[in-house]
C-alpha positions as CSV (number, residue, x, y, z in Angstrom):
1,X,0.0,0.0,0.0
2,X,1.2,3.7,-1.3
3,X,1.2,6.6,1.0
4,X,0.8,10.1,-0.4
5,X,3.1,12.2,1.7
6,X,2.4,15.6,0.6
7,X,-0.9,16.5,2.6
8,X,0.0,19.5,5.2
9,X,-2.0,19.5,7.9
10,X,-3.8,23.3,8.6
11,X,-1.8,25.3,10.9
12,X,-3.7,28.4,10.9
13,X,-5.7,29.2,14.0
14,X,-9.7,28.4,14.7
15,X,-10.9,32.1,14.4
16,X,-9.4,32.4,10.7
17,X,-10.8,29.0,9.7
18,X,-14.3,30.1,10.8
19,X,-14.2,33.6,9.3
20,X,-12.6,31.9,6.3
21,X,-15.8,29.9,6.2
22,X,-18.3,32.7,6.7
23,X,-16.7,34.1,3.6
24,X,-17.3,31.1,1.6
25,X,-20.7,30.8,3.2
26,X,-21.7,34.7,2.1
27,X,-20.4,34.2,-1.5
28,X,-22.0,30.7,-2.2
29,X,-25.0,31.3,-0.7
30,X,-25.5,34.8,-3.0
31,X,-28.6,36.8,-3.1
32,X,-31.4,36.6,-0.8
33,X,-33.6,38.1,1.5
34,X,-32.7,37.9,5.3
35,X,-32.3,40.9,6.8
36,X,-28.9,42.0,8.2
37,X,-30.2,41.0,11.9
38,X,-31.3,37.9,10.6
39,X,-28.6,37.0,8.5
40,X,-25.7,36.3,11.3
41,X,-28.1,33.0,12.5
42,X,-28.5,31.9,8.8
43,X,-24.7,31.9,8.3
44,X,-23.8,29.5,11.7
45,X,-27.1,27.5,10.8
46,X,-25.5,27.0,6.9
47,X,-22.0,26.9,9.3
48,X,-22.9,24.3,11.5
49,X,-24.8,22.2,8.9
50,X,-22.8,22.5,5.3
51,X,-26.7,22.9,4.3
52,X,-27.6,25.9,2.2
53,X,-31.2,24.1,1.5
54,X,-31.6,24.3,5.2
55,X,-30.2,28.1,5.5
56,X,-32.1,29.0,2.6
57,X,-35.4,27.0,4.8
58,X,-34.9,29.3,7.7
59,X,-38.0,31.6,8.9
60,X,-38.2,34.2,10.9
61,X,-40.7,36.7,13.1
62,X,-40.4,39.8,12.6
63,X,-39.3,40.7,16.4
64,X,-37.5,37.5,16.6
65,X,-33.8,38.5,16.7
66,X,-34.8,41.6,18.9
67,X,-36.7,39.2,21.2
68,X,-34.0,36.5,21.5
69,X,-30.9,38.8,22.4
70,X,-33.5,40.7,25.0
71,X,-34.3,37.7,26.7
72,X,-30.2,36.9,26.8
73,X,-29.7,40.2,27.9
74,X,-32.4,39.8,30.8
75,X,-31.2,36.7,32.0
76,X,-33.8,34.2,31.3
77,X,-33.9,30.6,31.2
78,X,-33.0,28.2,28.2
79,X,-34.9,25.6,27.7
80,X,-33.4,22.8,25.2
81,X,-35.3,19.9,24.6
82,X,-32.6,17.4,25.2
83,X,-29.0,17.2,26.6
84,X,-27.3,17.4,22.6
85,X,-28.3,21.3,23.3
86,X,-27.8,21.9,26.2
87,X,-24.1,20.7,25.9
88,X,-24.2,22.4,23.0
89,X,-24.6,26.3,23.7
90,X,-22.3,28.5,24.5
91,X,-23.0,28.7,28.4
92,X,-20.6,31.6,28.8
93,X,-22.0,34.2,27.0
94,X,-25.9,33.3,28.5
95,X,-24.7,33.3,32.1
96,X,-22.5,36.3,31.8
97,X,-25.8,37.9,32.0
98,X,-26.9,36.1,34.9
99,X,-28.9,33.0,32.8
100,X,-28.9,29.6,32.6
101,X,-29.1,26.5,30.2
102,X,-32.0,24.3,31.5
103,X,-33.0,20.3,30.2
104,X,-35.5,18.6,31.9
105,X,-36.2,15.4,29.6
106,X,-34.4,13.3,32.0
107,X,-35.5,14.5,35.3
108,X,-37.0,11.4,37.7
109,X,-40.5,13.4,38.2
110,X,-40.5,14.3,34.3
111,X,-40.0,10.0,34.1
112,X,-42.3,9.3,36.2
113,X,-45.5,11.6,35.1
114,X,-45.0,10.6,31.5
115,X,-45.0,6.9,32.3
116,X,-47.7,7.6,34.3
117,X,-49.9,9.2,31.7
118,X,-48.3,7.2,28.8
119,X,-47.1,10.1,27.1
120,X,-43.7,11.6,26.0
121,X,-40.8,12.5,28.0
122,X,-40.8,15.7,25.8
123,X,-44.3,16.9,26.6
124,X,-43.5,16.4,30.0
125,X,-40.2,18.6,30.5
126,X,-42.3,21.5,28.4
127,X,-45.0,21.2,30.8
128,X,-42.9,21.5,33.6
129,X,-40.4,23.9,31.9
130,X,-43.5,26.5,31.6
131,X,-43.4,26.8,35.5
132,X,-40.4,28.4,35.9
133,X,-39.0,29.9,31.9
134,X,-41.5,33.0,31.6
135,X,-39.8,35.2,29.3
136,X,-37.3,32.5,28.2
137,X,-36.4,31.1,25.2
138,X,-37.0,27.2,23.9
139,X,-34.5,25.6,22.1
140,X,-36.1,22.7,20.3
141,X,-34.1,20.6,17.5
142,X,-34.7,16.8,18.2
143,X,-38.5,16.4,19.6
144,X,-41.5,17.5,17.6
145,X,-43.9,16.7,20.4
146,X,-41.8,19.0,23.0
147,X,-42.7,21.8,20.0
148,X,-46.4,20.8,19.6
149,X,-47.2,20.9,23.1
150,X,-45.3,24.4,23.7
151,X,-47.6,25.5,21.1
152,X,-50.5,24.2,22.4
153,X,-49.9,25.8,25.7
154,X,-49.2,29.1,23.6
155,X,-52.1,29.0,22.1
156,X,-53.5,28.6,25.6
157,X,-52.3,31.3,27.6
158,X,-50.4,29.2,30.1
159,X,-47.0,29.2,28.3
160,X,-45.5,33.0,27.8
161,X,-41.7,32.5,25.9
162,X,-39.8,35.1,24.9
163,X,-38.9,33.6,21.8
164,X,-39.3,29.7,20.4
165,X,-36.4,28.4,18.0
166,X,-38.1,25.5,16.8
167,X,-36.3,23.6,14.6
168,X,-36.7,19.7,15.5
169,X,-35.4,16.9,12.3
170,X,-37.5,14.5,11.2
171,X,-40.1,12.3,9.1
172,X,-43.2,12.0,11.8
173,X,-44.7,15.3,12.9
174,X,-41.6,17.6,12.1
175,X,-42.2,19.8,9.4
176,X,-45.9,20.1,10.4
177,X,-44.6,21.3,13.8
178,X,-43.1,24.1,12.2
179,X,-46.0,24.8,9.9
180,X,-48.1,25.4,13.2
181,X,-44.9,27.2,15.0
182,X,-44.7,29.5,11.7
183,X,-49.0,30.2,12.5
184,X,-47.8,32.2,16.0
185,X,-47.7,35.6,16.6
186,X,-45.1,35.8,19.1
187,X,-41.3,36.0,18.3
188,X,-40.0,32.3,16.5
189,X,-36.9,30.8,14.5
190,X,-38.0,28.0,12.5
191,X,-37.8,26.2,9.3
192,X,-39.9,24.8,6.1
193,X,-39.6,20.9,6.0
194,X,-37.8,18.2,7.8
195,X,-34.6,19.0,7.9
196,X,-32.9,20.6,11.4
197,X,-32.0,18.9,14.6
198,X,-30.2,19.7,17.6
199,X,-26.9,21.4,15.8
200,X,-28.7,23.5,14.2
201,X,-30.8,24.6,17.3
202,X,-27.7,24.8,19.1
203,X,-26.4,27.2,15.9
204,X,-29.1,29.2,16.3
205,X,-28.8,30.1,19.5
206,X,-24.9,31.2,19.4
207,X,-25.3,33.4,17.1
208,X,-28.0,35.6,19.4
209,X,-25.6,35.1,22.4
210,X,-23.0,36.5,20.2
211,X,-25.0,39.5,19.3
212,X,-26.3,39.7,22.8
213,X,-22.5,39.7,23.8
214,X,-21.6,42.8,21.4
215,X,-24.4,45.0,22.0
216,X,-22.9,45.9,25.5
């Protein structure tokens, strides 16, 4: 067996790889028409993915950008639907301003209820979640139930985010989740069809904390 020895490893440094990146990103991806407040979570979704179908996908409320760095900036909770986002997010820059990164899909109570009412781990954490996240903003990219139910409750009155990036993958209930998300008048980061998942919730959300960070 032959070995090519001429590969060079990359010696440059993280930061000029990534801005590297974002300069491929903004010249591939060409016209369109997110706004320039929009546009920084668009190009670490398209980052974090490789995916300009999915970038391109992206939808956004008007106030959504203004209502997700406010919410940073006030300290409320994050709710992620499972631990892949939680780990995830750039915990730095939430708690700097005194919030936190909260999962509850695995707590013992959330276990219990939803074997108890033979139901979803998901639609139990939101339902608990609500209780203490007024204000805060739901990061959902793996469970389309967690998302349907934190509509419901929307549409209900009882649950009052401050914003809702909804972007779960997936073939059962998925894209229809963000169909209804997309139906909401309050502030939401979503996406048309299945594609999305936990990376690119995760995306999402770094790039407000980012924004959050620099507005000081």
């Amino acid at each position: 067996m032959e070995f090519h020895t001429d590969f060079k490893p990359l010696t440059v440094q993280p930061q000029e790889i990534e801005e590297k990146s974002f300069e491929m990103i903004t010249e591939e991806l060409g016209e369109h028409s997110f706004t320039p407040e929009q546009y920084p979570v668009v190009q670490r979704v398209i980052h974090a993915s490789a995916d300009f179908e999915l970038g391109r996908s992206l939808v956004f409320h008007p106030r959504a950008i203004e209502a997700g760095i406010a919410a940073i900036r006030a300290g409320k909770i994050l709710v992620a639907d499972v631990q892949m986002v939680q780990v995830g997010i750039s915990k730095p820059r939430i708690e700097q301003f005194g919030g936190e990164v909260k999962v509850y899909i695995s707590d013992a109570d959330v276990m219990e209820e939803a074997k108890r009412l033979n139901t979803t781990r998901a639609i139990i954490s939101i339902r608990k979640a609500i209780k203490e996240a007024d204000g805060g903003i739901y990061a959902i990219g793996n469970a389309p139930t967690a998302l349907l139910e934190l509509i419901r409750l929307v549409k209900e009155g009882i649950a009052k985010p401050g914003l809702i990036v909804g972007v779960p993958v997936g073939f059962v209930s998925a894209a229809e989740s963000k169909e209804e998300l997309a139906k909401l008048d309050i502030p939401f980061i979503t996406n048309i069809g299945r594609k999305g998942g936990s990376p690119v919730a995760v995306a999402a959300v770094n790039a407000l904390s980012i924004m959050a960070a620099r507005k000081e």
